[in-house]
C-alpha positions in Angstrom: 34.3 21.8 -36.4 32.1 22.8 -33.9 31.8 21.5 -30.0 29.3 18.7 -30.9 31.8 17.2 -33.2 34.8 17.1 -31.0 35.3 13.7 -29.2 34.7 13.9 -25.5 38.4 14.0 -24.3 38.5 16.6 -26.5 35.5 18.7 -25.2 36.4 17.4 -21.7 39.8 19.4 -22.3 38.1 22.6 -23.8 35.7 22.5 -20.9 38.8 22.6 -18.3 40.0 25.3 -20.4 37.1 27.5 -20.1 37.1 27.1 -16.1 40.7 28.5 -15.9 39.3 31.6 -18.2 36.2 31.5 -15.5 38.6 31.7 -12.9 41.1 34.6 -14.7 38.3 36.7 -14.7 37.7 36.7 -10.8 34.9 34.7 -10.8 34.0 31.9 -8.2 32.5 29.0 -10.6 31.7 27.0 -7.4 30.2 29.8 -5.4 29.0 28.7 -2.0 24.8 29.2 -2.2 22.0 30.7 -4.0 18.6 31.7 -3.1 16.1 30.6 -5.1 12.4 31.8 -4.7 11.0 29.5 -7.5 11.1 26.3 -9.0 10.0 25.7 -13.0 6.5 23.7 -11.4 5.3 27.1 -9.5 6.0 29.8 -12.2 3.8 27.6 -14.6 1.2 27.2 -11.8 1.4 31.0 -11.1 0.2 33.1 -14.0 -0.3 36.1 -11.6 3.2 36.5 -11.8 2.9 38.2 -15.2 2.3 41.7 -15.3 1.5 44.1 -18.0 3.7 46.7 -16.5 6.9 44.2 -16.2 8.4 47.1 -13.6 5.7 46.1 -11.3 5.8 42.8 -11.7 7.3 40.6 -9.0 10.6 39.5 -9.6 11.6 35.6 -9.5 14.7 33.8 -8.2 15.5 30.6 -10.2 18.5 28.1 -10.6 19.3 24.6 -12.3 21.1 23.0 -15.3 21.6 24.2 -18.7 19.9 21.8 -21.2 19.6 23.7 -24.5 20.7 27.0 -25.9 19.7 29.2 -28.7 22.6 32.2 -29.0 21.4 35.1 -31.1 23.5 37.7 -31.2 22.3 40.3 -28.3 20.3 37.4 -26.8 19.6 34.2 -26.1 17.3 32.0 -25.3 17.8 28.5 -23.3 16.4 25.9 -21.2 16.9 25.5 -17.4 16.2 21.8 -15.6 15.6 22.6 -11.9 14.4 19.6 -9.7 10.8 20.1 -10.5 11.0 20.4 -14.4 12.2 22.7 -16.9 11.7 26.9 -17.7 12.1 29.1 -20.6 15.0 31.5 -20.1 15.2 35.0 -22.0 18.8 36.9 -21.8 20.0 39.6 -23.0 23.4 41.8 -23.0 21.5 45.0 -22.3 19.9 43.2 -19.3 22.8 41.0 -17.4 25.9 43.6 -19.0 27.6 43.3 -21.9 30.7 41.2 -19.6 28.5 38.9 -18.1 26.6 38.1 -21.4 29.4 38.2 -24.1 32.2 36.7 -21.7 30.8 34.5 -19.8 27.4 33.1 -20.7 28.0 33.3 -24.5 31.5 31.7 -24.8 32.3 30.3 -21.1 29.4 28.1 -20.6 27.9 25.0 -21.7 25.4 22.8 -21.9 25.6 20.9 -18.1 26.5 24.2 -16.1 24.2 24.9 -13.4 23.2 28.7 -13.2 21.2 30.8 -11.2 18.7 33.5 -12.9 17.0 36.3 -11.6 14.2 38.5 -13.3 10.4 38.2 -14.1 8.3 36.6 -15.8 6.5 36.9 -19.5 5.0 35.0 -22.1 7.0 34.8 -25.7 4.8 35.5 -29.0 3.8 31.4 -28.7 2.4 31.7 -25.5 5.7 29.8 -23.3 5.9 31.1 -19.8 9.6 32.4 -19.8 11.9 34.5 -17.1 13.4 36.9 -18.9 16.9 37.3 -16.5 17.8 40.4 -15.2 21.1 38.8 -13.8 22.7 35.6 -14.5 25.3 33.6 -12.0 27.5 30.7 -12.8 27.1 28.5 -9.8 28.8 24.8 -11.0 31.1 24.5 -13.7 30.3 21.3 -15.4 33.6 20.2 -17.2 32.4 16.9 -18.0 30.5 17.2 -21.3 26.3 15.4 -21.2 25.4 13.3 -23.8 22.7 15.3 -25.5 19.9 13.8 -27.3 18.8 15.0 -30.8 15.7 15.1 -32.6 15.6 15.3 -36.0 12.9 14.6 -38.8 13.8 11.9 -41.3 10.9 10.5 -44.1 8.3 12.5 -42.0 9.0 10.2 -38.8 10.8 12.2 -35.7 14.2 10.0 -34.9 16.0 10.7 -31.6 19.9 9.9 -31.6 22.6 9.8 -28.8 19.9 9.6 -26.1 21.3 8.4 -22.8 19.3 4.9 -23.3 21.6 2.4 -22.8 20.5 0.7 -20.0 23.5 -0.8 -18.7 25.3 2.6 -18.5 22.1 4.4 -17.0 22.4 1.8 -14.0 26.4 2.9 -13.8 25.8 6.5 -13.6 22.5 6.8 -12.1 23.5 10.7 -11.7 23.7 11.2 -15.3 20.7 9.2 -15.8 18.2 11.9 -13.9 20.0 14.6 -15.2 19.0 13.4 -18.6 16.2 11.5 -18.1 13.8 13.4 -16.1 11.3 11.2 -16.1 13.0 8.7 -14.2 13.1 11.2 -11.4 9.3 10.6 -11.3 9.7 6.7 -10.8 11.9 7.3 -7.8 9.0 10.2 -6.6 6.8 7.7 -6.8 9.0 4.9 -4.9 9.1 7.2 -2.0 5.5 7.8 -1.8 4.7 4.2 -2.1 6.8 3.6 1.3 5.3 6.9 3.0 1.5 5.7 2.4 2.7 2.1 3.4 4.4 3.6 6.6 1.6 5.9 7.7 -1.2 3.0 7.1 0.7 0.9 9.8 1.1 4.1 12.2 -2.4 5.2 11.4 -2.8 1.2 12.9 -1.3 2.3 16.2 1.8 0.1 15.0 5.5 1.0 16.4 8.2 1.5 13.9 11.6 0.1 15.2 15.3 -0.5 13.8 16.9 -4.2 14.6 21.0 -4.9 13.8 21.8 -5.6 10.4 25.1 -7.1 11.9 23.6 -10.6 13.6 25.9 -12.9 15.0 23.4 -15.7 13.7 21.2 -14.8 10.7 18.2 -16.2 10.8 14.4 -15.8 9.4 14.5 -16.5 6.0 15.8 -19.6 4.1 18.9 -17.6 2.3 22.8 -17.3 1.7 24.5 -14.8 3.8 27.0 -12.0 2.9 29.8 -13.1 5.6 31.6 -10.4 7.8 34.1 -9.9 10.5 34.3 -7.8 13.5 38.0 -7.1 14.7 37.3 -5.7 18.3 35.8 -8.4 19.2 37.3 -10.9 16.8 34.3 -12.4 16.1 32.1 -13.4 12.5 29.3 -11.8 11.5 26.3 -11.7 8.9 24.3 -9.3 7.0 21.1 -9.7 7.9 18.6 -11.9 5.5 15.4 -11.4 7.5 15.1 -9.1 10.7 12.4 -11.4 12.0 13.6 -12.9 14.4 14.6 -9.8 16.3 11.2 -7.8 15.4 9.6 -11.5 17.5 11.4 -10.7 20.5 10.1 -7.5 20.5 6.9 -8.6 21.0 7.7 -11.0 22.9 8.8 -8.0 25.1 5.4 -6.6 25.3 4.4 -4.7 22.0 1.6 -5.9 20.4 2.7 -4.4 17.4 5.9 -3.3 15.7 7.0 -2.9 12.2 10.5 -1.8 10.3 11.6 -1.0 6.8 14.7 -2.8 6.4 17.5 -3.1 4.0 18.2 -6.9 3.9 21.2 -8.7 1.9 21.0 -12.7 0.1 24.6 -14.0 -1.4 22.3 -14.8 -4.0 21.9 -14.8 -7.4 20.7 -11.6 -9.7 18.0 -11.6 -12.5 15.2 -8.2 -13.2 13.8 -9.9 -10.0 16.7 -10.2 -7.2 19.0 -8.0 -6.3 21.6 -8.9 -3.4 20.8 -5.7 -1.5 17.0 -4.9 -1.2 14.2 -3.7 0.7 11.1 -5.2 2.7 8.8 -4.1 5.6 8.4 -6.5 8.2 5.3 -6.4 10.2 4.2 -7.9 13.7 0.6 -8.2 15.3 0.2 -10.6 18.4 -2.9 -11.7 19.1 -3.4 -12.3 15.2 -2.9 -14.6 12.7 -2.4 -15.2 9.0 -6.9 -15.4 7.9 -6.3 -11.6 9.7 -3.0 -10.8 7.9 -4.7 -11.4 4.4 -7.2 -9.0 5.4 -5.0 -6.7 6.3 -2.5 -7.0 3.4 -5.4 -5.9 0.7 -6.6 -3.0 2.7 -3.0 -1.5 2.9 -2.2 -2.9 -1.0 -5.4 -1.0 -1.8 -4.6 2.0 0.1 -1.4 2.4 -1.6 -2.7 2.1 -5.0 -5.6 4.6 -4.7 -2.9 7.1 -2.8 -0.3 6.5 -5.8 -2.5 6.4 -9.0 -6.3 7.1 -7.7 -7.6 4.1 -8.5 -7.1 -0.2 -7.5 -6.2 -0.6 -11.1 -2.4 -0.3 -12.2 -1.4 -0.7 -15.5 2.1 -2.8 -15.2 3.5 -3.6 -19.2 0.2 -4.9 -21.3 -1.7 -6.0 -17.8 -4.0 -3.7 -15.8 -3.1 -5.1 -12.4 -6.3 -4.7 -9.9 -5.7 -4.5 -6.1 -9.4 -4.3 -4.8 -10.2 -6.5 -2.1 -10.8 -9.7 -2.3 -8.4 -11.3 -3.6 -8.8 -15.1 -4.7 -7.0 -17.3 -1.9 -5.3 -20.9 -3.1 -4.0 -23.6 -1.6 -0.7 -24.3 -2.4 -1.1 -28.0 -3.4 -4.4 -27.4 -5.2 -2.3 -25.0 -7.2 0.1 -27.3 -7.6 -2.0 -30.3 -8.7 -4.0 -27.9 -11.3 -1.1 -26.7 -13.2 0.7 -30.3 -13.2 -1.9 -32.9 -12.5 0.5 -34.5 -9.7 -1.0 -34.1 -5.9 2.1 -33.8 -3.7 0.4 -34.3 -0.4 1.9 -36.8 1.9 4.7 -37.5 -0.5 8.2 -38.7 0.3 11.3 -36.8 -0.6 12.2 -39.4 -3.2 8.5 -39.4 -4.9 8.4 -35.9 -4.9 12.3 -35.8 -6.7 11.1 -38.3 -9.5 7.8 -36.2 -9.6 10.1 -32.8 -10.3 12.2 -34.9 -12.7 9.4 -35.9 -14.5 8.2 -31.9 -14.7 11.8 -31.3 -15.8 12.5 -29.5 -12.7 16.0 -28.9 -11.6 16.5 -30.2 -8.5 19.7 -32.1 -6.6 20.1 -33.7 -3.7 20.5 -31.4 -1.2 17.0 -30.4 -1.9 14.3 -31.5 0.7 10.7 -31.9 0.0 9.9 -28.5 0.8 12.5 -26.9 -1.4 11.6 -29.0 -4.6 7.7 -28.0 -3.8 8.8 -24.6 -4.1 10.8 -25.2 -7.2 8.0 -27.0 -9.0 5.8 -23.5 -7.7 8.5 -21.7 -9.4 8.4 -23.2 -12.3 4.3 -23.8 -13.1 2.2 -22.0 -11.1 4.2 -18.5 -9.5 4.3 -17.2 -13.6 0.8 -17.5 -14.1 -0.5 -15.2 -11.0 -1.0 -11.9 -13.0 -3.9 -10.8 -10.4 -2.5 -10.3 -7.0 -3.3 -13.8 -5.4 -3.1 -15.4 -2.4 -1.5 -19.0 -2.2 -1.8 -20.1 1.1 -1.3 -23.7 3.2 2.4 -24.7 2.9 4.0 -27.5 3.5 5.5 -27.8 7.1 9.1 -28.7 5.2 9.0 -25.3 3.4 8.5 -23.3 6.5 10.4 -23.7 9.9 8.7 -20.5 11.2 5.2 -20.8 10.6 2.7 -22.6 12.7 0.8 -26.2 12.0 -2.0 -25.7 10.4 -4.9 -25.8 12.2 -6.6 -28.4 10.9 -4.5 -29.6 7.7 -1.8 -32.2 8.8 1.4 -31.8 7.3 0.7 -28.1 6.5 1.5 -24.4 8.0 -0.5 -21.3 8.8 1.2 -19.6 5.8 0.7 -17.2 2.6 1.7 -15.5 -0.2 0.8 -12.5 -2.3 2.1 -13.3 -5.4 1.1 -10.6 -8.3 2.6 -10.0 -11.9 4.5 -13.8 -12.1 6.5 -13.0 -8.4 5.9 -12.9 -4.3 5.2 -9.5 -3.2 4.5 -10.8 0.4 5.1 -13.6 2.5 3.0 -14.3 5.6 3.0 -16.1 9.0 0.9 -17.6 12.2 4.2 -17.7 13.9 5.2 -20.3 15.4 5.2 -19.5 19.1 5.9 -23.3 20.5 9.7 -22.6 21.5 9.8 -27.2 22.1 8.5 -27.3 18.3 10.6 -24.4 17.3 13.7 -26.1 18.2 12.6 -29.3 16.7 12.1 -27.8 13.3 15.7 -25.6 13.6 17.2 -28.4 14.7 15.4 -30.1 10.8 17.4 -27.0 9.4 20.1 -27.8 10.7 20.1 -31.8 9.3 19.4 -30.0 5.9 22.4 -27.7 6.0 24.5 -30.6 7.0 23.3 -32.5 3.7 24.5 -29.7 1.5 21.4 -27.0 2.0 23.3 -23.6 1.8 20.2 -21.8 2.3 18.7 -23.8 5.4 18.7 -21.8 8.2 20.8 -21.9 11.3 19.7 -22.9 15.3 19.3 -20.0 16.8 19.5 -20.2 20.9 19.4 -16.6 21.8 15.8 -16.5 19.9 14.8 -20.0 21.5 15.5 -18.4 24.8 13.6 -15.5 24.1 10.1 -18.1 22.7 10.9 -19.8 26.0 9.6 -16.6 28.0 6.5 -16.5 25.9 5.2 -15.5 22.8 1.8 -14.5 22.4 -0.3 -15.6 18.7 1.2 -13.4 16.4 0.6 -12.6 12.7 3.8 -11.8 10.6 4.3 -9.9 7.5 7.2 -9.3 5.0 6.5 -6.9 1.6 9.3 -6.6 -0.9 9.8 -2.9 -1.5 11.5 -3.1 -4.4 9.3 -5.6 -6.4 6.1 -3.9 -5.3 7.3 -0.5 -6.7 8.2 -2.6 -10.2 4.2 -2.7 -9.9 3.7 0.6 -8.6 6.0 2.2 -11.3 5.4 0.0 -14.6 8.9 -0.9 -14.5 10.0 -4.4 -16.0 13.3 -4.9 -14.1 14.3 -4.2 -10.1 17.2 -2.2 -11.2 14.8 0.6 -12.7 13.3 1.0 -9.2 17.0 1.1 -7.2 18.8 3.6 -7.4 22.4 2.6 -7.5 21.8 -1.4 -8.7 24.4 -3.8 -8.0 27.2 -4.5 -11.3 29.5 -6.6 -12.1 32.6 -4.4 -12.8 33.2 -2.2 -15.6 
C-alpha cells in the first residue's frame, strides 16, 4: 500500500513519524530563515542565467512548497511552488550528499514540505528551465498531508480527481485553497491592485485619505442592522459601524474639501453570493460638488481601473463583456420603475404603493414605508436587468434621509446609483447640508423605527451639531469593494473575492 492509499489519519501519523526521524538526525525542520535570490517568475524571465560552462554560471537561491516528485534512483526530479509560480527542480545524491539525498529528501519528505534549493540553472532535453540543486534544506515540515489532484486519461478525455474543488471547504481553509489552487492567488493580486489604482486616482485628485471609529456610539449613514457591542470601561453600548459617513461629513465640515477612506463596514444582515456581513467600501467626500459632478467622476475612476487592471474598458464577467467607457446611460428611478412594471409610483401614498407591490407579488409588510417598498419593487424588476454599468438616479425623498431635495423634482433627492452586472456598485449623494431639514427627516427615521423598521436609522445629535456649524455643498460617494472586484475578477459569488468569508459553523 503505498502513501496515497493510506487514509489521512493514517498519513497524518506517518508524517509525525518522519519529523521525529528529522529531528534524530540533528536536523532543525523549522529552521529560522533562508535567503532566497530568486523566485520561479525571474529564472523563467532570465535566460542569461544559463551558461554553457555550468561552473561559470551564476548560482540561484530558491525556496517554496513541494508539489510533485519523480524519485529515480540517484535522482530526482520535482516541482517547487514559490509565491510567484512554480520551477523545475533537478537533484541528485552526487550533488547534495548521499545523507541529504537518500535520508532525508528521498524518504523523509513529502509532498507539502517547504524547502529551500540552491544551484544553477539548465534546460532538460524538452526545453524546461530547471535548477539543478547543488544543496537542498528542509525548512517546514508539513505533517498535515495536501489533497493532491490527479490527472489521468480516460476514453481519450483528460479527468482530474481529488482536486481541492469543493467550494464550501476552499472558503474554510482559505490557506489550503492558495496553496493548491494557484490561480486564486491571482484573483486576490488583482483585488489588491483594483484598491491601489482606486486609491491613487483619488490622491492623484489632491483628495485626503483618513481613518473614522468603527466603534460609534450611534451608527448612522446607511439604512442597516447593526452588529451590537459593549464597552466595559466605560460601561457603555456600542455599534459596528454600517456607514462611516457621517464622520467623513464632519470632516469637511472641519475644513477639507476633500477626504476619502477605505473602510471595513459590518450589516447584521443577511448573506447570499452578494452580502456578506463584514465587507468593504470607499467613501468619498467633495464640497463644493454635487451628485451631476459625482457621476462624472465615478466613470473616469471606473474607467481608470479597468484599463489599469485588464487594458481595456471591456471586462468579461461570466457570458457578459461588461464595458466601463464613459458615458454611461443615466435613469430615473421612477421611469425605471414605470418601464419594467407599467405602474408610475410618483406622488403615491404608502397604502397605494403596498397594494401596487402586492399586485407585483412583492414581499412587503408593514413596517415598510413608501421608500423601502420602492426599493423592493427596484429589487425585484429593474436592479437584475442592469448588465451595463448604469446610472439610476432621482430617488424618492422617503428612500433617502441623507440626500438633498431635488432641485427641481418635488418629492425627489439629488441621488444615484451605479448599478452593473444585476447589483449597486455605488451609491451617491448631494448631501444634505440643511442641519433644520436634517433633523426633520431623522426625526422620520425615527417614527419608522418605532413602527417596526429595524433598518431605519437613528437621530444622531452629535452630527446635527456638527451641520449646525456649517456644511458646505458636498458630493458623496460609496463603492463596494468587494462587489466591484466580483466584476473585476469574473467571479460569480463575494466569497471568491474575501479572503476568509463568513460560515456558519462546521
Amino acid at each position: 500500500m503505498n502513501s496515497n492509499e493510506l487514509s489521512v489519519s493514517e498519513q497524518a501519523q506517518l508524517r509525525r513519524e518522519k519529523l521525529q526521524q528529522i529531528q534524530e538526525l540533528g536536523i532543525n525542520p523549522y529552521p529560522y530563515g533562508y535567503e532566497v535570490t530568486h523566485y520561479s517568475e525571474d529564472i523563467k524571465a532570465q535566460p542569461d542565467l544559463i551558461r554553457e560552462d555550468t561552473d561559470d554560471a551564476p548560482r540561484v537561491s530558491v525556496s517554496g512548497r513541494v508539489m510533485t516528485r519523480r524519485i529515480m534512483g540517484k535522482a530526482s526530479f520535482f516541482n517547487l511552488q514559490d509565491s510567484r509560480g512554480t520551477i523545475q527542480i533537478y537533484i541528485r545524491r552526487d550533488d547534495v550528499g548521499t545523507d541529504s539525498y537518500n535520508t532525508v529528501f528521498k524518504k523523509l519528505v513529502d509532498i507539502g514540505d517547504i524547502v529551500g534549493i540552491k544551484g544553477y540553472v539548465f534546460k532538460t532535453r524538452t526545453g524546461e528551465l530547471t535548477v539543478h540543486a547543488e544543496s537542498f534544506e528542509l525548512l517546514s515540515k508539513s505533517i498535515r498531508p495536501m489533497p493532491v489532484a490527479k490527472e489521468v486519461e480516460e476514453d481519450g478525455e483528460k479527468k482530474t480527481y481529488d482536486a481541492f474543488a469543493d467550494k464550501e471547504q476552499r472558503y474554510r481553509q482559505r490557506h489550503l485553497d492558495l496553496i493548491v489552487n494557484p490561480e486564486v492567488r491571482d484573483v486576490f493580486r488583482k483585488r489588491s491592485e483594483m484598491i491601489q489604482s482606486l486609491r491613487s486616482f483619488m490622491i492623484d485628485q489632491g483628495y485626503l485619505e483618513v481613518e473614522t471609529p468603527i466603534l460609534q456610539p450611534v451608527y448612522g449613514g446607511a439604512a442597516a442592522k447593526p452588529f451590537t457591542t459593549h464597552h466595559n470601561a466605560l460601561d457603555m453600548t456600542l455599534f459596528l459601524r454600517v456607514a462611516n459617513e457621517l464622520y467623513l461629513k464632519r470632516l469637511i465640515i472641519g475644513g477639507y474639501d476633500g477626504v476619502f477612506e477605505f473602510a471595513k463596514d459590518f450589516r447584521n444582515e443577511g448573506m447570499s453570493r452578494f452580502h456578506n456581513p463584514e465587507f468593504t467600501q470607499v467613501e468619498l467626500y467633495v464640497a463644493y460638488k454635487d451628485y451631476n459632478w459625482m457621476m462624472e467622476f465615478v466613470e473616469k475612476m471606473l474607467e481608470h481601473v479597468a484599463k489599469t487592471l485588464h487594458g481595456d474598458t471591456k471586462v468579461t464577467l461570466g457570458d457578459h463583456t461588461i464595458d466601463f467607457k464613459a458615458p454611461w446611460p443615466r435613469i430615473p428611478m421612477l421611469e425605471a420603475i414605470e418601464k419594467e412594471t407599467g405602474y408610475n409610483l410618483e406622488d403615491k401614498t404608502d397604502k397605494a404603493t403596498r397594494d401596487i407591490a402586492k399586485k407585483l407579488e412583492v414581499d412587503v409588510d408593514s413596517s415598510m414605508g413608501k421608500g423601502k417598498m420602492i426599493d423592493e419593487i427596484f429589487g425585484e424588476y429593474v436592479e437584475p436587468k442592469l448588465i451595463q454599468p448604469t446610472f439610476i438616479t432621482d430617488y424618492p425623498i422617503e428612500m433617502s434621509p441623507l440626500a438633498k431635495k431635488h432641485r427641481s423634482k418635488p418629492g425627489l433627492v439629488e441621488r444615484f446609483e451605479a448599478i452593473c452586472n444585476g447589483k449597486e456598485i455605488a451609491n451617491a449623494f448631494s448631501e444634505l447640508n440643511d442641519p433644520i431639514d436634517q433633523r426633520e427627516r431623522f426625526e422620520e427615521q425615527v417614527r419608522l423605527r418605532e413602527a417596526g423598521d429595524e433598518e431605519a436609522m437613528e437621530l444622531d445629535e452629535d452630527f446635527l451639531r456638527a451641520l449646525e456649524y456649517g456644511m458646505p455643498p458636498t458630493a458623496g460617494l460609496g463603492i463596494g469593494i468587494d462587489r466591484l472586484a466580483m466584476i473585476m475578477t469574473n467571479q460569480e459569488s463575494i466569497r471568491d473575492v474575501l479572503f476568509f468569508p463568513h460560515m456558519r459553523p462546521e
